[in-house]
C-alpha positions as CSV (number, residue, x, y, z in Angstrom):
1,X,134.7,100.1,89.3
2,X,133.2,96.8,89.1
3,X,132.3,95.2,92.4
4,X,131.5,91.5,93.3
5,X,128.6,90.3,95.8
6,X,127.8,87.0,96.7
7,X,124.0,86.9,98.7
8,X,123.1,83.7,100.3
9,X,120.4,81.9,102.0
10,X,121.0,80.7,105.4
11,X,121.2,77.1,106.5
12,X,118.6,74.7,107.6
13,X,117.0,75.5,110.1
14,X,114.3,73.9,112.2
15,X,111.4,75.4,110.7
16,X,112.9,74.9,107.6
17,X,113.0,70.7,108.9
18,X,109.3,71.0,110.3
19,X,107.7,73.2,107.1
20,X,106.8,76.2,109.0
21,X,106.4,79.3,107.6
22,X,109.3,81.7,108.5
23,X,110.1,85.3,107.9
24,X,110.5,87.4,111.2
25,X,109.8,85.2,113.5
26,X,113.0,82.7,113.8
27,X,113.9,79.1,114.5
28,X,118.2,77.6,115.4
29,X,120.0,75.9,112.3
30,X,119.5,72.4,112.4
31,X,122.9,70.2,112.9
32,X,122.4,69.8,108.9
33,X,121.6,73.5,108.3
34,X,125.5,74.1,110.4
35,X,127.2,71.4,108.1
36,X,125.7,73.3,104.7
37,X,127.4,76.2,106.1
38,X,130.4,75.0,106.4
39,X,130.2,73.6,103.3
40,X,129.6,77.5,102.2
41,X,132.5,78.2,104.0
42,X,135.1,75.4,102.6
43,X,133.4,76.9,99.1
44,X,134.8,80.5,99.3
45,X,137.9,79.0,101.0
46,X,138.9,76.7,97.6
47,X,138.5,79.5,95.5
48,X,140.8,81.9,97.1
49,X,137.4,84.5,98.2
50,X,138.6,86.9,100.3
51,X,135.5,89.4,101.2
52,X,135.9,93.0,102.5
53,X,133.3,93.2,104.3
54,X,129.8,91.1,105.3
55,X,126.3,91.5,106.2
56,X,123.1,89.8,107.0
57,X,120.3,90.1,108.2
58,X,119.1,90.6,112.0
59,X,117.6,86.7,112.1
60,X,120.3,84.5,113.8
61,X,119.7,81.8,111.3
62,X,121.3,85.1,109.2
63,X,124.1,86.0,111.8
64,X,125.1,82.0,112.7
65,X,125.3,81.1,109.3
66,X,127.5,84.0,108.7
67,X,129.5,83.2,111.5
68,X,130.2,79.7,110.6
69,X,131.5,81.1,106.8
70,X,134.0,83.7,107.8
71,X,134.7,84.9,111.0
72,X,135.3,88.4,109.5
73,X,133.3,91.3,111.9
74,X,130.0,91.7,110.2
75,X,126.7,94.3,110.1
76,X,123.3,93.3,110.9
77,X,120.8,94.9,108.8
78,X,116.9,95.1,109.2
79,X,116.5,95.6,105.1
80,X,118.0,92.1,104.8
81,X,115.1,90.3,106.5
82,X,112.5,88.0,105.0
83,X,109.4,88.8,103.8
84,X,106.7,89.7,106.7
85,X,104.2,87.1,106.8
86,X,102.5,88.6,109.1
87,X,99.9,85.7,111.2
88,X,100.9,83.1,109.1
89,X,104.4,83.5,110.8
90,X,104.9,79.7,112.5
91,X,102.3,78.3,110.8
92,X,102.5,75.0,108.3
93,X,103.6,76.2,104.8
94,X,100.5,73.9,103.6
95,X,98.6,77.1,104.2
96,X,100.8,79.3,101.6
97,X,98.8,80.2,98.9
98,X,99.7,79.2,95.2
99,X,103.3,81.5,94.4
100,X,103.4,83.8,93.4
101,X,102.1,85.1,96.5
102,X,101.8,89.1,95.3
103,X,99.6,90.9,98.0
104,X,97.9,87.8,100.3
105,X,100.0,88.4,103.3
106,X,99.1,92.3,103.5
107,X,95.1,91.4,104.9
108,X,97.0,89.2,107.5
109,X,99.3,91.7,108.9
110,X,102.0,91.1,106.6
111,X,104.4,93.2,103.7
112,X,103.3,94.3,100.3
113,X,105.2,92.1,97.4
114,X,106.8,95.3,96.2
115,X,107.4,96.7,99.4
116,X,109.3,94.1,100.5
117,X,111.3,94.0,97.1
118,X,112.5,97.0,97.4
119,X,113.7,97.4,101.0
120,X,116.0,94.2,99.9
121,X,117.0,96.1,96.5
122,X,117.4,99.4,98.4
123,X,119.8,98.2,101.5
124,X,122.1,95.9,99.0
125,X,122.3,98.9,96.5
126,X,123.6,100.9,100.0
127,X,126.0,98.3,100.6
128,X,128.0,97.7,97.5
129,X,128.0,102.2,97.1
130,X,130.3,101.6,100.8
131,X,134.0,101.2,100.2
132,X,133.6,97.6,99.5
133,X,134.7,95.6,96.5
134,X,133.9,91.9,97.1
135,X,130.8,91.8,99.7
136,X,129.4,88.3,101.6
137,X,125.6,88.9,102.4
138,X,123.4,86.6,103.9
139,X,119.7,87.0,103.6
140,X,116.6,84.7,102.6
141,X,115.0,82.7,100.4
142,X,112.4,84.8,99.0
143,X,114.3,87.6,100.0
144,X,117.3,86.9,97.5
145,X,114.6,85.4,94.8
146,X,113.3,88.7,95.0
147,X,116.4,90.5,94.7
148,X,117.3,88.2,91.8
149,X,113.9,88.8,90.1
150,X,114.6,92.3,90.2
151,X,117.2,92.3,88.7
152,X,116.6,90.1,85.6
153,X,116.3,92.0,82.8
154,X,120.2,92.6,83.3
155,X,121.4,88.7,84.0
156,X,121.2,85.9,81.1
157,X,120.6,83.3,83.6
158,X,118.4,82.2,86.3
159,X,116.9,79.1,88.8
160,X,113.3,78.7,88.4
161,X,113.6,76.3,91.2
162,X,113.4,76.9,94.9
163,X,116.8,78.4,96.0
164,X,117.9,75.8,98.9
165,X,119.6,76.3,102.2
166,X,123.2,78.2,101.3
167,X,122.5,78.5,97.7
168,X,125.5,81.4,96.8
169,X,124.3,83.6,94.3
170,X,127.4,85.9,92.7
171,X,126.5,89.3,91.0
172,X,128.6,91.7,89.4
173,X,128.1,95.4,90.1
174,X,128.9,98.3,87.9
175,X,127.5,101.4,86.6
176,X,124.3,101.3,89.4
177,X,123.3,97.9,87.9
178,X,123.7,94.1,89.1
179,X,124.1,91.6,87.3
180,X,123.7,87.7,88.1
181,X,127.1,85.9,86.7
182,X,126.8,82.3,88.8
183,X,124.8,80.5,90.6
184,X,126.3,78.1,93.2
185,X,124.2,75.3,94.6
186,X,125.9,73.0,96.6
187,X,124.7,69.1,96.1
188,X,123.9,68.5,100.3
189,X,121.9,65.2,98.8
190,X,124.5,63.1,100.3
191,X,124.9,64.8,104.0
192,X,122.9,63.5,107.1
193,X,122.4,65.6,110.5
194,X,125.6,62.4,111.1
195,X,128.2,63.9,108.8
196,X,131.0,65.9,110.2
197,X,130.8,69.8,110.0
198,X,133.2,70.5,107.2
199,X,135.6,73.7,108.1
């Protein structure tokens, strides 16, 4: 039976405003990071997406995205969480290395690239195998690019380009494989932290 997921990054959040780097450690949604969510939210709504069931990680920018999409009951999962970046958690992203970032992060406390990969492969493979057929997660930035980079050799397309704050990505699951079918980015170029939240 084929099954539908739609993973998504979170909304702005503060960090996100101030270009800190964020994986475990955590920072609110900004005022524009709440409207991008319900932006999300007004997305799913138009097109009639009804989910069984939704998940995300243990971050609150995670969970309070989530809750401004659906107000469906929801899981919290550890596996969902961003890459560790171990002491250069909070720190100015102008310290990052070049991408991709493979292994830096390990000597500084952090997660191996394909460590990390595959504890975000593994816990969405366990979710879709649940009696679910049309799933909301929200996760990451580099935590869905990895998911989706995993996945490649199955999907024809692809965003080289930074996934933004509530970029939707849609797979299509079936016979133990994903495969990326859409990519929804939502043009935010004309909101301010002044617009109404959209519902």
């Amino acid at each position: 039976m084929k099954k539908t997921i739609y993973l998504m990054r979170h909304g702005q959040t503060l960090f996100n405003k101030r270009r800190k780097v964020q994986g475990w450690c955590d920072s609110p949604l900004t005022e524009l990071g709440i409207i991008q969510a319900g932006t999300a939210a007004k997305y799913f709504k138009e097109n009639h997406i009804v989910f069984d069931h939704s998940y995300c990680s243990t971050s609150e920018r995670a969970s309070d995205t989530l809750e401004i999409v659906t107000d469906l009951p929801y899981t919290r999962l550890k596996g969902l969480k961003e890459w560790n970046f171990g002491t250069f958690e909070g720190e100015s992203e102008d310290l990052n290395p070049p991408l991709p970032y493979g292994d830096f992060f390990v000597n500084y406390g952090g997660e191996e690239e394909k460590e990390f990969q595959r504890r975000m492969v593994n816990t969405v493979q366990k979710i879709v195998e649940e009696d679910n057929e049309v799933v909301l997660i929200v996760s990451h930035g580099a935590a869905c690019r990895k998911f989706m980079q995993y996945w490649e050799h199955t999907s024809s397309i692809r965003q080289k380009e930074r996934l933004g704050n509530c970029c939707i990505l849609k797979f299509e699951y079936e016979n133990k494989e994903f495969k990326l079918v859409e990519i929804i980015n939502h043009d935010f170029s004309n909101l301010s932290e002044a617009s109404p939240v959209l519902t």
